[in-house]
C-alpha positions as CSV (number, residue, x, y, z in Angstrom):
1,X,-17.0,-3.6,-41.3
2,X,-14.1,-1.3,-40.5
3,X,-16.1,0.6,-38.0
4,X,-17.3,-2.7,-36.3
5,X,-13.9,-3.6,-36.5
6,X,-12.7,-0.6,-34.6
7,X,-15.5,-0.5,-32.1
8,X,-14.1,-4.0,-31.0
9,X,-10.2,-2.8,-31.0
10,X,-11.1,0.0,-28.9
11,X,-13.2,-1.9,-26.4
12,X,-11.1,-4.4,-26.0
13,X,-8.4,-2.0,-25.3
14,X,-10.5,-0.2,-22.7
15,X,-11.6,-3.3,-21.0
16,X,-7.7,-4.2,-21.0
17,X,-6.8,-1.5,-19.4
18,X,-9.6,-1.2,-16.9
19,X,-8.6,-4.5,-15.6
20,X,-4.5,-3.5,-15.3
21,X,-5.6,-1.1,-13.2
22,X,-8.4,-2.1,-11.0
23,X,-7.5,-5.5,-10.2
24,X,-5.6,-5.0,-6.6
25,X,-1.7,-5.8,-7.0
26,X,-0.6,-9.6,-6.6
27,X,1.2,-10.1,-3.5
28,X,5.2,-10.7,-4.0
29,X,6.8,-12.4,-1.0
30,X,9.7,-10.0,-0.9
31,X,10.4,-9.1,2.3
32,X,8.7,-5.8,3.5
33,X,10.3,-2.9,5.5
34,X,7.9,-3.8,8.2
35,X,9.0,-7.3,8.4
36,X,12.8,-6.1,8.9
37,X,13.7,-5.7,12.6
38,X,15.1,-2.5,12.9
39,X,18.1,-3.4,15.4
40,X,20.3,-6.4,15.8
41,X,18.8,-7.2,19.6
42,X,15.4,-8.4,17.7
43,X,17.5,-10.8,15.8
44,X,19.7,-12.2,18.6
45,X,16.3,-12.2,20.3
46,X,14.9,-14.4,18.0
47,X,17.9,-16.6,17.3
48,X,17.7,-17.3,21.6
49,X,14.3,-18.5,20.8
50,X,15.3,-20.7,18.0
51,X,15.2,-18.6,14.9
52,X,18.1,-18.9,12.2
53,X,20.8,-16.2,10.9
54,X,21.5,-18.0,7.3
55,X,24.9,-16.6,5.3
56,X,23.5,-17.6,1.7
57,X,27.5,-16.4,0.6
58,X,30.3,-19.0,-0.3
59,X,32.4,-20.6,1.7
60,X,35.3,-18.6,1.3
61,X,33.1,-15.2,1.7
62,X,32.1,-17.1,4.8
63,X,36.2,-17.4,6.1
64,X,36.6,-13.7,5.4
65,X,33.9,-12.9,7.9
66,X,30.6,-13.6,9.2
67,X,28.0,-11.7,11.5
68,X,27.9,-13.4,14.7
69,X,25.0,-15.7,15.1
70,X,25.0,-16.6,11.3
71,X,25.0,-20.0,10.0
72,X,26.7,-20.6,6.6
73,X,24.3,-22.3,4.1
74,X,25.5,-21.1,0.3
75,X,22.8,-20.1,-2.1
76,X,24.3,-22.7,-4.5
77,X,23.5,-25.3,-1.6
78,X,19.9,-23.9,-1.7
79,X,19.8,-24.2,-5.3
80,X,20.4,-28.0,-5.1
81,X,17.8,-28.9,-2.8
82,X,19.9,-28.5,0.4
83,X,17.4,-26.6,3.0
84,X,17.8,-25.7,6.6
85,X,17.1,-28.2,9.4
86,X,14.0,-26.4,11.3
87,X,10.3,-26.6,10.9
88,X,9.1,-24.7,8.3
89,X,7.7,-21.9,10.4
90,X,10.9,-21.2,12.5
91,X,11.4,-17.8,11.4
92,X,15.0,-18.2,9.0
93,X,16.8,-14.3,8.6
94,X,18.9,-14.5,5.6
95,X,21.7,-12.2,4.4
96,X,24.7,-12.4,1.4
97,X,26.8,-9.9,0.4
98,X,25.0,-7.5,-1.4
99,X,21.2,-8.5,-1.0
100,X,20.8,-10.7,-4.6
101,X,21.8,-13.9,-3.3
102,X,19.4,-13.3,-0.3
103,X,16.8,-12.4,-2.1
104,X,17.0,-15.6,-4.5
105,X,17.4,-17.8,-1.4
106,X,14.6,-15.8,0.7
107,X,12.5,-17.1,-3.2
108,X,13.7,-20.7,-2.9
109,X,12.6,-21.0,0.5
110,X,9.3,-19.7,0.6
111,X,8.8,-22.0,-2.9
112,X,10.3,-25.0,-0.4
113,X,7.0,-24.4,2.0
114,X,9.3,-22.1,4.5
115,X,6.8,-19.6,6.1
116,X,9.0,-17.0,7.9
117,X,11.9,-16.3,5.7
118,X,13.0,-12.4,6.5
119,X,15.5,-11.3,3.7
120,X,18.0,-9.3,5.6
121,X,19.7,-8.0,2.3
122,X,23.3,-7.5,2.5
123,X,26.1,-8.2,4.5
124,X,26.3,-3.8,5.1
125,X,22.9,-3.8,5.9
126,X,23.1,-6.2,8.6
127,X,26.5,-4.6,9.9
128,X,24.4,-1.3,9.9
129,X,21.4,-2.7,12.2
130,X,24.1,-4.0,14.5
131,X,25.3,-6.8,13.8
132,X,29.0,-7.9,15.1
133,X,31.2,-9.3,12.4
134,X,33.4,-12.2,13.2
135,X,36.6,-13.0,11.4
């Protein structure tokens, strides 16, 4: 009975395994590197056609200083229901300070039934592809 009992341990680990690693990976909808433009122009591009810069940041982190173009819509907004006033397929950029915030709102939208949320990441990282900061 041990034996039998073992057999079935082992095969069931075996199969277990076999299946962690064969099965292909289940798609995230993080934002990939591809998906990032690589210069500000591509954004202000896209904003002249009608996409959206979203600042998911308070509104005092907002007052500080905000990258030209952007559009102040806190997370905590986001977090209540409060979405952004497009179609669901305008493509919506989104930055914060350091790239959490985005990330959770870049989440909540795609959950929402946005299709073309781009996570930016963080306020430095957009600065960094260009972006003009406006106090």
């Amino acid at each position: 009975m041990k034996f039998i009992l073992s057999i079935l341990v082992a095969a069931a680990i075996i199969f277990g395994l076999f299946f962690a690693f064969s099965s292909p990976a289940v798609e995230t909808q993080s934002t990939t590197a591809a998906e990032k433009p690589t210069t500000f122009q591509t954004i202000t591009s896209d904003i002249e056609s009608g996409a959206k810069l979203i600042d998911v940041r308070t509104t005092e982190e907002y007052a500080e200083g905000y990258i030209q173009g952007a559009e102040l819509l806190p997370l905590a907004d986001i977090q209540s229901g409060s979405y952004p006033q497009v179609d669901k397929m305008t493509k919506i950029y989104v930055y914060c300070r350091s790239g959490n915030r985005s990330a959770q709102a870049t989440s909540l939208l795609r959950t929402a039934g946005y299709t073309n949320v781009v996570d930016l990441g963080g306020y430095d990282d957009v600065v960094s592809l260009g972006g003009k900061i406006v106090k």
